[in-house]
PyMOL Python script that loads the backbone (N, CA, C, O; Angstrom):
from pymol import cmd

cmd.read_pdbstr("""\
ATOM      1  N   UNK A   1      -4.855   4.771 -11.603  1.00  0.00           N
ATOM      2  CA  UNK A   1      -4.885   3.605 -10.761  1.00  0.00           C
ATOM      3  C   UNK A   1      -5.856   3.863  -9.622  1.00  0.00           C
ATOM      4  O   UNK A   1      -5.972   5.004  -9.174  1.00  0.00           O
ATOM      5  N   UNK A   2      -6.370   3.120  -9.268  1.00  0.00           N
ATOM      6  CA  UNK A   2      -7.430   2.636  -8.349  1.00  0.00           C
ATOM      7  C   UNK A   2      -6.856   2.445  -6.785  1.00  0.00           C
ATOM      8  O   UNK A   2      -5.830   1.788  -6.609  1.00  0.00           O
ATOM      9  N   UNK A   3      -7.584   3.062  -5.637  1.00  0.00           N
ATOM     10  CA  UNK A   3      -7.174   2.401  -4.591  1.00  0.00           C
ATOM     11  C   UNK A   3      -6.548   0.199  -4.294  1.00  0.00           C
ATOM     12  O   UNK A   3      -5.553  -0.451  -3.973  1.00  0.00           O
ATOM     13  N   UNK A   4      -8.157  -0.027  -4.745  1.00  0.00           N
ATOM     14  CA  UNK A   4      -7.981  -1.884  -5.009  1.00  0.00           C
ATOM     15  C   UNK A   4      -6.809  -1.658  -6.031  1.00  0.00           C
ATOM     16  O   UNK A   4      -5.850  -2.401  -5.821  1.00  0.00           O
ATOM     17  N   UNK A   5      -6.729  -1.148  -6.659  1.00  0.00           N
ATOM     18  CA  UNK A   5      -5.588  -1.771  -7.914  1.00  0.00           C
ATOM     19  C   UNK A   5      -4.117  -1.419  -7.257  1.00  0.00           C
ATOM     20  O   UNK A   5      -3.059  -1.969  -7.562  1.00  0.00           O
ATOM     21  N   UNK A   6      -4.293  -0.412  -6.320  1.00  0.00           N
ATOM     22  CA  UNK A   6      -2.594  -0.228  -5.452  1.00  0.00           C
ATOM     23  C   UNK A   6      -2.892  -0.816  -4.702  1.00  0.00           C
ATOM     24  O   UNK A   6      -1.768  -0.907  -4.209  1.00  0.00           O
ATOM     25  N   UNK A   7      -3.715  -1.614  -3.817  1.00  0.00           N
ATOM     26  CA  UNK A   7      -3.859  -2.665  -2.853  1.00  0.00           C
ATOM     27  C   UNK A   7      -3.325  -3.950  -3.459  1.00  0.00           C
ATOM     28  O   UNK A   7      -2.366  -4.582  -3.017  1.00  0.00           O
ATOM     29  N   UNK A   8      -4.146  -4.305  -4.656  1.00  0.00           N
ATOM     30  CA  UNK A   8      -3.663  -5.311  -5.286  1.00  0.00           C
ATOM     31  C   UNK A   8      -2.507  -5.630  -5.882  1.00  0.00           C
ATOM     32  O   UNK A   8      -2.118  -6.742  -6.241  1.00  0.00           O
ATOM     33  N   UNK A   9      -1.761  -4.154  -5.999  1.00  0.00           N
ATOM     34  CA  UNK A   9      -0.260  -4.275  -6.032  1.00  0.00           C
ATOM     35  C   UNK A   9       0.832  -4.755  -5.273  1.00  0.00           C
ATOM     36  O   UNK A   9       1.808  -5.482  -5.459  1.00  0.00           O
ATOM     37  N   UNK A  10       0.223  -3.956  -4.154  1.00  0.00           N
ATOM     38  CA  UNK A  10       1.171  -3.705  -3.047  1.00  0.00           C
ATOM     39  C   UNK A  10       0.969  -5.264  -2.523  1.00  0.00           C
ATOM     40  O   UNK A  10       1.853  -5.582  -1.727  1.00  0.00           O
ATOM     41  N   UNK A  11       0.233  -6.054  -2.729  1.00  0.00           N
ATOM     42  CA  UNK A  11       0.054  -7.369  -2.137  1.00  0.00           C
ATOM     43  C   UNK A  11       1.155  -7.771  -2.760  1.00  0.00           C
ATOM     44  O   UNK A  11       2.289  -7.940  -2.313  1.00  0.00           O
ATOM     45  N   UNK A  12       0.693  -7.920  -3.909  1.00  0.00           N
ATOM     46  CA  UNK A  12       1.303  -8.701  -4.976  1.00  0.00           C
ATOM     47  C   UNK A  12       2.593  -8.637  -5.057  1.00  0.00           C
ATOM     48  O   UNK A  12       2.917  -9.748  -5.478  1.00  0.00           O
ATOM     49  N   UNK A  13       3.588  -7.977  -4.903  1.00  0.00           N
ATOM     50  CA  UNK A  13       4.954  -7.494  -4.706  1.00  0.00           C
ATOM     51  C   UNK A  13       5.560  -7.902  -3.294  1.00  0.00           C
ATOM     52  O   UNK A  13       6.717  -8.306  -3.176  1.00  0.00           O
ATOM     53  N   UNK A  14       4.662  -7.758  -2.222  1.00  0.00           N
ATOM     54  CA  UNK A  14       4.980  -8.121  -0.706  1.00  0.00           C
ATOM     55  C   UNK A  14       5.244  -9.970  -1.200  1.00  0.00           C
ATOM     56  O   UNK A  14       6.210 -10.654  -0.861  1.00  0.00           O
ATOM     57  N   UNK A  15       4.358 -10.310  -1.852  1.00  0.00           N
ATOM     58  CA  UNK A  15       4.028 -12.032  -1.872  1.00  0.00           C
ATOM     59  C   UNK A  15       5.448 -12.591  -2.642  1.00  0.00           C
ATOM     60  O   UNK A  15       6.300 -13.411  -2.300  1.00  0.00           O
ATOM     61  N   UNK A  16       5.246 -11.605  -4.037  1.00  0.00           N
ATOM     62  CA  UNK A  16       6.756 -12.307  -4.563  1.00  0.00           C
ATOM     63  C   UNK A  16       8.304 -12.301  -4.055  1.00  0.00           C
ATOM     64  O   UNK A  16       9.294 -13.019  -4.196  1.00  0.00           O
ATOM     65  N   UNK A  17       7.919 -10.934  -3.301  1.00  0.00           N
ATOM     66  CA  UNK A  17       9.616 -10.721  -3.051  1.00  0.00           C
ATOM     67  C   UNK A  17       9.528 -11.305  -1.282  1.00  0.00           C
ATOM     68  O   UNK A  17      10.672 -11.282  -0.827  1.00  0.00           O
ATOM     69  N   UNK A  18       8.744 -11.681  -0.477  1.00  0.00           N
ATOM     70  CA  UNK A  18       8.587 -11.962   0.783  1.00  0.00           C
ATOM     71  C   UNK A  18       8.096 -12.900   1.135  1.00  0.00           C
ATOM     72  O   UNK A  18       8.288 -13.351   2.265  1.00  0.00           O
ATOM     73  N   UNK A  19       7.267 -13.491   0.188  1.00  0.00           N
ATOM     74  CA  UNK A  19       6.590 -14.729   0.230  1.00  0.00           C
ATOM     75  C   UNK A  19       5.451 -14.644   0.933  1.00  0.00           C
ATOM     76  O   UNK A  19       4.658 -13.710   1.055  1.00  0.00           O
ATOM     77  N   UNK A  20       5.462 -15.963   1.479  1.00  0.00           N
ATOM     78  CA  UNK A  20       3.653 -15.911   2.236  1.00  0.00           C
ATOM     79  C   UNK A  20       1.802 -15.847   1.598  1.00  0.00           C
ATOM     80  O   UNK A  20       1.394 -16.278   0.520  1.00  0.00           O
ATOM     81  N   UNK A  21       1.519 -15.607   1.985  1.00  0.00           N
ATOM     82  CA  UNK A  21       0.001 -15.911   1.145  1.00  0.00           C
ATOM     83  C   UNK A  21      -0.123 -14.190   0.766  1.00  0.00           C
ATOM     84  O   UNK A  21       0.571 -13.216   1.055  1.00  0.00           O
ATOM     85  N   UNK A  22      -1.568 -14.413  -0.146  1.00  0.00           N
ATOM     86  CA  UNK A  22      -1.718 -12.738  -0.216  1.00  0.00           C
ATOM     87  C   UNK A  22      -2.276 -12.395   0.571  1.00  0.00           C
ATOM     88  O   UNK A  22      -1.900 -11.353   1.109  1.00  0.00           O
ATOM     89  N   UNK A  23      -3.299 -12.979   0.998  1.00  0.00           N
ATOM     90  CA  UNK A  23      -4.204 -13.058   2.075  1.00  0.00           C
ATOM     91  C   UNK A  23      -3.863 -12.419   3.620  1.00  0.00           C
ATOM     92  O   UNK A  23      -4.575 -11.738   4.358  1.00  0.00           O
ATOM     93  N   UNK A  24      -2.302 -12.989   3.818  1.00  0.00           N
ATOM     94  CA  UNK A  24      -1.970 -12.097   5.152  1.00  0.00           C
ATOM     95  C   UNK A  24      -1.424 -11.112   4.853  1.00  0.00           C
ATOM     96  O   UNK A  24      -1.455 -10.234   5.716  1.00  0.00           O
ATOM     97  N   UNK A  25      -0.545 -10.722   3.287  1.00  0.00           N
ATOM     98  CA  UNK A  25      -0.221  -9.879   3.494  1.00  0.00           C
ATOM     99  C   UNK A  25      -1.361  -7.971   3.053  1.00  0.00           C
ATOM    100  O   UNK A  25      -1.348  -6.741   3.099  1.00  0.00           O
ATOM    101  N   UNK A  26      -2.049  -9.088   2.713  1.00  0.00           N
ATOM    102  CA  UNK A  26      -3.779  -8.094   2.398  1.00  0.00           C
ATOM    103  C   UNK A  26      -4.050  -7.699   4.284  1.00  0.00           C
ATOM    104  O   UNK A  26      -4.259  -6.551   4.676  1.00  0.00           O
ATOM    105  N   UNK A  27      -3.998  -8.609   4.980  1.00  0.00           N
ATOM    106  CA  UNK A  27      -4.247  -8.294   6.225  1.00  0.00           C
ATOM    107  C   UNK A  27      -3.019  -7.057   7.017  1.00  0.00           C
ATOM    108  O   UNK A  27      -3.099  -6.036   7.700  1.00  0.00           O
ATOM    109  N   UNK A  28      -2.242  -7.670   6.585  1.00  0.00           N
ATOM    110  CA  UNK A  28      -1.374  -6.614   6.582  1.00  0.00           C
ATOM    111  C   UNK A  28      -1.172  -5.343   6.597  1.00  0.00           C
ATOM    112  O   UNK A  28      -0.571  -4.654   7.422  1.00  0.00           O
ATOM    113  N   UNK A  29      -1.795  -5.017   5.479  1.00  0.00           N
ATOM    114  CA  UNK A  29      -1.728  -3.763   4.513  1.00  0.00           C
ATOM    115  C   UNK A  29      -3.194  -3.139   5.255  1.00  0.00           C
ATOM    116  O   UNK A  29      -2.901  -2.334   6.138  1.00  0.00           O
ATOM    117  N   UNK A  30      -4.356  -3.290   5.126  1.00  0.00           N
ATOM    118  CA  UNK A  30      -5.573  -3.373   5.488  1.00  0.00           C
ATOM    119  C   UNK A  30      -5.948  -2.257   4.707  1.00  0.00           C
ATOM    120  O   UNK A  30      -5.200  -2.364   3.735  1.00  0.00           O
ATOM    121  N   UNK A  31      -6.536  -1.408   4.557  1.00  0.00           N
ATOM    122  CA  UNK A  31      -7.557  -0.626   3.708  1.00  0.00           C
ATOM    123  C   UNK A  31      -6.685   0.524   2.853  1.00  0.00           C
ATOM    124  O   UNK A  31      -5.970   1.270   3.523  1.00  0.00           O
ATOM    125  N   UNK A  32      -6.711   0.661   1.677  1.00  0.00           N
ATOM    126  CA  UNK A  32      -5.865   1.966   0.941  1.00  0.00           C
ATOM    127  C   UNK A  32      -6.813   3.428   1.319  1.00  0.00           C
ATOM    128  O   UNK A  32      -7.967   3.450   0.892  1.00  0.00           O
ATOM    129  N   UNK A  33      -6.299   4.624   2.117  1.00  0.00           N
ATOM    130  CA  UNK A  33      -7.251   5.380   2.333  1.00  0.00           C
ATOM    131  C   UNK A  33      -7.071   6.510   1.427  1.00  0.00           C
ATOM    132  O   UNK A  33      -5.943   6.926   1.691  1.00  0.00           O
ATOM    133  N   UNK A  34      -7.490   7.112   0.654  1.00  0.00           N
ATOM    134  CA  UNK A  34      -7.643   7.636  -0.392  1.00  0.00           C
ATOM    135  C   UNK A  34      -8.304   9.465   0.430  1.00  0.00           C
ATOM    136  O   UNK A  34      -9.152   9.648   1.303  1.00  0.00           O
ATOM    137  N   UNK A  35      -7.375  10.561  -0.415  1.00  0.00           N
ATOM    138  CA  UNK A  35      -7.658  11.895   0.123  1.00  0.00           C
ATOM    139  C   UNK A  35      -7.739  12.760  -1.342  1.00  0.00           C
ATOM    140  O   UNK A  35      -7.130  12.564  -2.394  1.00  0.00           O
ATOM    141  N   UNK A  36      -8.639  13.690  -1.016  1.00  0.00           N
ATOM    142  CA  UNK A  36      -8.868  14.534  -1.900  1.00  0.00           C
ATOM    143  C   UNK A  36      -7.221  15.129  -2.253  1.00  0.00           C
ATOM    144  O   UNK A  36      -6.476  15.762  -1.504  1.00  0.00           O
ATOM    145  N   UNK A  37      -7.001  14.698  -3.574  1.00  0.00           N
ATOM    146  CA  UNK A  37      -5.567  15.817  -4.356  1.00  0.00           C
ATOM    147  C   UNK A  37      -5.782  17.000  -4.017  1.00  0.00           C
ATOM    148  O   UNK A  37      -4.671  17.426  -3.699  1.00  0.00           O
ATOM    149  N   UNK A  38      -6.748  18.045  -3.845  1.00  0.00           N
ATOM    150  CA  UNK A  38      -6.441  19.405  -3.109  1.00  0.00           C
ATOM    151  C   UNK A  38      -6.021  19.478  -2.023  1.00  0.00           C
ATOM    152  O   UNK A  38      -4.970  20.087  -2.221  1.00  0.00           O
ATOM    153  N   UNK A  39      -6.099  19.220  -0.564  1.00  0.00           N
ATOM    154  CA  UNK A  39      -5.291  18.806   0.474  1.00  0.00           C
ATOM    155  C   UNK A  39      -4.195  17.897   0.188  1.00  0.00           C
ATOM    156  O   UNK A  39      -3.304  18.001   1.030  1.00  0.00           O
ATOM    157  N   UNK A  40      -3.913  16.845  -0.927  1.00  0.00           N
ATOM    158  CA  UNK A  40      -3.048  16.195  -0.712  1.00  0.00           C
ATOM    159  C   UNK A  40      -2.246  15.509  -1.667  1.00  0.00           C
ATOM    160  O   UNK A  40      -2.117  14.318  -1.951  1.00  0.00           O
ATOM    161  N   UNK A  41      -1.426  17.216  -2.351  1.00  0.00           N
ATOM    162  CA  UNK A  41      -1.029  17.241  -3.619  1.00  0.00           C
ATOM    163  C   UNK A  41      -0.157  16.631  -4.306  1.00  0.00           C
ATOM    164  O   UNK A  41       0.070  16.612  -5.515  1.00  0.00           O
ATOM    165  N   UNK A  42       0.501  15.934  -3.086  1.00  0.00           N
ATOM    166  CA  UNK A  42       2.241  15.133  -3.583  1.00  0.00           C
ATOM    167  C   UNK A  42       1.609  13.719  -2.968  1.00  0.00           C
ATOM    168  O   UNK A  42       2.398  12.798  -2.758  1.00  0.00           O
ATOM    169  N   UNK A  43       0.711  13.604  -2.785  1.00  0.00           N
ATOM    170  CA  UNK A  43       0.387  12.063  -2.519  1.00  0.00           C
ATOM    171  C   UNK A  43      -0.724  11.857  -1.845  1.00  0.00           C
ATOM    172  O   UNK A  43      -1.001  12.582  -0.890  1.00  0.00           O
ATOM    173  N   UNK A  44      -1.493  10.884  -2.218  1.00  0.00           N
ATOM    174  CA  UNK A  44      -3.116  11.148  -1.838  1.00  0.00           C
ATOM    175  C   UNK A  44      -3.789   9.807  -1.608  1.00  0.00           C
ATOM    176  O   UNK A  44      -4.868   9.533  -2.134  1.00  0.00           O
ATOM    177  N   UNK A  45      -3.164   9.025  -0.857  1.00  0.00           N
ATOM    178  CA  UNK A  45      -3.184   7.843  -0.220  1.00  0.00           C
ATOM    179  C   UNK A  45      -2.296   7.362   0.968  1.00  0.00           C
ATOM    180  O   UNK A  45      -1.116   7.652   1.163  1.00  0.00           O
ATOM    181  N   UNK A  46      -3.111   6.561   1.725  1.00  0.00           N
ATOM    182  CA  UNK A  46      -2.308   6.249   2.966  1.00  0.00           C
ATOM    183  C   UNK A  46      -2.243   4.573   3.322  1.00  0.00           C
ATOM    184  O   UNK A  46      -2.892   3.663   2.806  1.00  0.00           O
ATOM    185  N   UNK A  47      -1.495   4.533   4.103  1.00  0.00           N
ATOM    186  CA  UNK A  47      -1.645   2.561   4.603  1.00  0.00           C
ATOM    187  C   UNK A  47      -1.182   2.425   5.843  1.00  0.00           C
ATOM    188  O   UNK A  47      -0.031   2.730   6.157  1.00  0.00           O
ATOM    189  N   UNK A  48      -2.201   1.873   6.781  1.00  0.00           N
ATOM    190  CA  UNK A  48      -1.618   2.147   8.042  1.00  0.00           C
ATOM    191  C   UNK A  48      -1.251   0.653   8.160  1.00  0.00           C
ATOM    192  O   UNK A  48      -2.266  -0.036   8.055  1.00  0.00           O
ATOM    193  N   UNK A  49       0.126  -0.233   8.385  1.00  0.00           N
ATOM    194  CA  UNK A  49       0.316  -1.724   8.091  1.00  0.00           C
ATOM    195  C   UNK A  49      -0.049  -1.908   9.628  1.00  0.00           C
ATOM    196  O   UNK A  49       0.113  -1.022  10.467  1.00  0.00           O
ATOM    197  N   UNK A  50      -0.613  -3.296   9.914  1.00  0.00           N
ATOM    198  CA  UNK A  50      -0.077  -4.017  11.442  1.00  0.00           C
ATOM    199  C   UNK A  50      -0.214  -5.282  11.459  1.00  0.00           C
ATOM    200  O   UNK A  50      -1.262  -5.867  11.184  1.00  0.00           O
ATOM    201  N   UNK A  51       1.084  -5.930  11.861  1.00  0.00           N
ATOM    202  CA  UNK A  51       1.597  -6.627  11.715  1.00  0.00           C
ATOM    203  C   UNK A  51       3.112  -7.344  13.081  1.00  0.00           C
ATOM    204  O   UNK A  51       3.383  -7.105  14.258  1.00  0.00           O
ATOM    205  N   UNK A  52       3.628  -8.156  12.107  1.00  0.00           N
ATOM    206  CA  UNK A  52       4.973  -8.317  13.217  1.00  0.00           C
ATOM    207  C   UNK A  52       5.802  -6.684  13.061  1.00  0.00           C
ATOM    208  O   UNK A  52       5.314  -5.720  12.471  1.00  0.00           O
ATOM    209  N   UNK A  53       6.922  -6.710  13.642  1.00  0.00           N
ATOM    210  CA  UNK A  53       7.972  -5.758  13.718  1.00  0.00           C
ATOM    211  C   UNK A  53       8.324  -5.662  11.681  1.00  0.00           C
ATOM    212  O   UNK A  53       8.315  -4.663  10.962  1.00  0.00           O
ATOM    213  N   UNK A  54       8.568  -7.004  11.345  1.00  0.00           N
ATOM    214  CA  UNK A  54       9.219  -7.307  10.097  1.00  0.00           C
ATOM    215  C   UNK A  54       8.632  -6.846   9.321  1.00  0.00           C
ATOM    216  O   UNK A  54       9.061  -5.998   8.538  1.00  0.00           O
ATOM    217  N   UNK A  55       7.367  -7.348   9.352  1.00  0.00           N
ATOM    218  CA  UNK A  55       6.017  -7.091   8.109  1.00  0.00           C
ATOM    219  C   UNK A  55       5.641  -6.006   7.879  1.00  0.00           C
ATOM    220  O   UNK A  55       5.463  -5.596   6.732  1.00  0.00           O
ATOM    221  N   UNK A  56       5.406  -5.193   9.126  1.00  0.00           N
ATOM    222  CA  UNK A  56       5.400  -3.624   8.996  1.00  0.00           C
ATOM    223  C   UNK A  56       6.876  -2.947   8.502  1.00  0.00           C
ATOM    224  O   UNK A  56       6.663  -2.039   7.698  1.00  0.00           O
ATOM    225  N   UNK A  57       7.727  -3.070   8.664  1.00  0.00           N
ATOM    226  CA  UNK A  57       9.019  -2.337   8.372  1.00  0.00           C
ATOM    227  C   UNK A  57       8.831  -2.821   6.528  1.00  0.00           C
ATOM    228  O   UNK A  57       8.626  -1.834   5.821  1.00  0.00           O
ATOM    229  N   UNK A  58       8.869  -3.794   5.979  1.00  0.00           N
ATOM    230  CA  UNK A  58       8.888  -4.360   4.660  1.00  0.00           C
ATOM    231  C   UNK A  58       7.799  -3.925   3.918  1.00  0.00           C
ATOM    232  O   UNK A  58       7.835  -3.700   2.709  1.00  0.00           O
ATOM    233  N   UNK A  59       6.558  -3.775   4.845  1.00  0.00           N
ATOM    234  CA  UNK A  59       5.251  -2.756   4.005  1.00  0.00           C
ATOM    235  C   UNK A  59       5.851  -1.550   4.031  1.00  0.00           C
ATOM    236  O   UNK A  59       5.597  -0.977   2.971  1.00  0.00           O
ATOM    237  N   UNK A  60       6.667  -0.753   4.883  1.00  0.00           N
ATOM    238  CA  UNK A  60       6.574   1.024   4.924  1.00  0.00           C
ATOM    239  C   UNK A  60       7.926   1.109   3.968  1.00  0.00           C
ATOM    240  O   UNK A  60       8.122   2.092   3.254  1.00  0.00           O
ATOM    241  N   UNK A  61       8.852  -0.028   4.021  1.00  0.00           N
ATOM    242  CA  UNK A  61       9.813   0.499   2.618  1.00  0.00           C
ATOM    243  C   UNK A  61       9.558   0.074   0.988  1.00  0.00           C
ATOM    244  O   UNK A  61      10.220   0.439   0.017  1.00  0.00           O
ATOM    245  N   UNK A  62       8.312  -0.869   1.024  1.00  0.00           N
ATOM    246  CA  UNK A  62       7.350  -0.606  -0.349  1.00  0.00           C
ATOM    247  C   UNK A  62       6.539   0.901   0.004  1.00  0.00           C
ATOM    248  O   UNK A  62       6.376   1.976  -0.572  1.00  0.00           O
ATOM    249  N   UNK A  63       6.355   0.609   0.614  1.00  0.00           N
ATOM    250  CA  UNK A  63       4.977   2.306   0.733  1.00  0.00           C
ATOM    251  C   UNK A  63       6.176   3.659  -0.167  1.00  0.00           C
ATOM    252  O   UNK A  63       5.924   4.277  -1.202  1.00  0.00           O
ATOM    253  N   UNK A  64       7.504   3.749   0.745  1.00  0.00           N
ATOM    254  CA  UNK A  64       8.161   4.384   0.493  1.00  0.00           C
ATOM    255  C   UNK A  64       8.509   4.609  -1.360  1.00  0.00           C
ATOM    256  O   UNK A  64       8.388   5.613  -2.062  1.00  0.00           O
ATOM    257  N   UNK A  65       8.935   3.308  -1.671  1.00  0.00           N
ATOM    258  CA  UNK A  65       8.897   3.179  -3.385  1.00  0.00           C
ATOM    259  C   UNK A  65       7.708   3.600  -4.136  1.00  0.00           C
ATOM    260  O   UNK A  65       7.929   4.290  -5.131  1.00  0.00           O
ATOM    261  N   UNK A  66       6.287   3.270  -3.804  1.00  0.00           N
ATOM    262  CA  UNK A  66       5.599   3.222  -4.313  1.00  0.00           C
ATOM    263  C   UNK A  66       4.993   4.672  -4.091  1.00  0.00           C
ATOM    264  O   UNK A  66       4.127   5.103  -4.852  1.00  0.00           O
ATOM    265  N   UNK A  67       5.389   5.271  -3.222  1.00  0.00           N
ATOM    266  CA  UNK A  67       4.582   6.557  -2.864  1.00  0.00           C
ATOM    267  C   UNK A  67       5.181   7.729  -4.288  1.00  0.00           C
ATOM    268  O   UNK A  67       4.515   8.483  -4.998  1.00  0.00           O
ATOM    269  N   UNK A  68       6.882   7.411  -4.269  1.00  0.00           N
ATOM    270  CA  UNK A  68       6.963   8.056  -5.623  1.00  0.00           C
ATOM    271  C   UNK A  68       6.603   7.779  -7.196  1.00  0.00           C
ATOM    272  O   UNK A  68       6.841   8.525  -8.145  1.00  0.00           O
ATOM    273  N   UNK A  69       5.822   6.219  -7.211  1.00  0.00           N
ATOM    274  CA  UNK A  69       5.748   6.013  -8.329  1.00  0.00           C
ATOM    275  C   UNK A  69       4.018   6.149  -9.109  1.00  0.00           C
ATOM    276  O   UNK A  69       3.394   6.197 -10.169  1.00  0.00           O
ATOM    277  N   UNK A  70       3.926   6.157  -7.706  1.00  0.00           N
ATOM    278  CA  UNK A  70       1.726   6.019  -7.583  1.00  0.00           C
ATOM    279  C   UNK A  70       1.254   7.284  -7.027  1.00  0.00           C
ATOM    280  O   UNK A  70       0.097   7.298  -6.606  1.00  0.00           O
ATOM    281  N   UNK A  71       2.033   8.468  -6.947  1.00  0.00           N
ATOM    282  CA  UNK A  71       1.735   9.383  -6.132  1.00  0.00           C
ATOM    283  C   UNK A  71      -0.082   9.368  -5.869  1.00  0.00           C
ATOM    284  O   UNK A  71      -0.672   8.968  -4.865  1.00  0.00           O
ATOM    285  N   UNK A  72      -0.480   9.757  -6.718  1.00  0.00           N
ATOM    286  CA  UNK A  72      -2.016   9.771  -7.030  1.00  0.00           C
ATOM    287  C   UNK A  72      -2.899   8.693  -7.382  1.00  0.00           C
ATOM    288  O   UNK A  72      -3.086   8.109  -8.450  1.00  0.00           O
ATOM    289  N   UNK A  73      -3.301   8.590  -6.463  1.00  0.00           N
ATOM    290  CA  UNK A  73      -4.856   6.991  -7.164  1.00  0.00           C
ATOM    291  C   UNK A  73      -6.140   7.714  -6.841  1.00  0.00           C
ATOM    292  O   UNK A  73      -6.357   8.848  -6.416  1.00  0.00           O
ATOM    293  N   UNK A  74      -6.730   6.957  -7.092  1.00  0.00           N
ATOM    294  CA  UNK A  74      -8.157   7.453  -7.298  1.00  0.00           C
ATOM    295  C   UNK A  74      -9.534   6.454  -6.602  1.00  0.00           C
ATOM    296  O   UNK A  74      -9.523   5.291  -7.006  1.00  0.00           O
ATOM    297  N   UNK A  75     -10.330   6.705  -5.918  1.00  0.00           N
ATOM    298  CA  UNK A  75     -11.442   5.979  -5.052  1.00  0.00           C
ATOM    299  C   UNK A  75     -11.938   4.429  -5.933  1.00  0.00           C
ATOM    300  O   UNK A  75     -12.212   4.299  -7.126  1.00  0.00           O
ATOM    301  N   UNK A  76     -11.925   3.740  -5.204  1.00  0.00           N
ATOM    302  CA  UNK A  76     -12.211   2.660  -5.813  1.00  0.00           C
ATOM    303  C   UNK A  76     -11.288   1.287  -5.530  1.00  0.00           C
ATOM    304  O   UNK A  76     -11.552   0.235  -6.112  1.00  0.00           O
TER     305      UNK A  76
END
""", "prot")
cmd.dss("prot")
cmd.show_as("cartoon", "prot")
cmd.util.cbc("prot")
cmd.orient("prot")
């Protein structure tokens, strides 16, 4: 999986189960930052959300799910 393709996830899941456009919640989320797997062996992506109080708390307990299921993505 692709940075865009866990971006495009993580939208996509915020939208169905939270509603709202993808668009804010793309704003939301803002850039997937992607780290070399040698420094960053159990997980090698980051998401810094900002947002309301809500929006951020509801992005970091997807981040949380998804961090064990996507451990690793790849640039792009």
């Amino acid at each position: 999986m692709t940075a865009s393709d866990l971006q495009d996830l993580l939208t996509a899941t915020l939208t169905r189960q939270l509603g709202g456009s993808r668009r804010r919640w793309k704003t939301v989320l803002g850039a997937v930052r992607v780290y070399d797997p040698a420094t960053h062996p159990h997980c090698n992506w980051s998401v810094a959300p900002s947002g309301s109080v809500a929006e951020v708390a509801a992005v970091e307990r997807l981040l949380d799910r998804m961090r064990g299921e996507q451990p690793i993505v790849s640039e792009g």
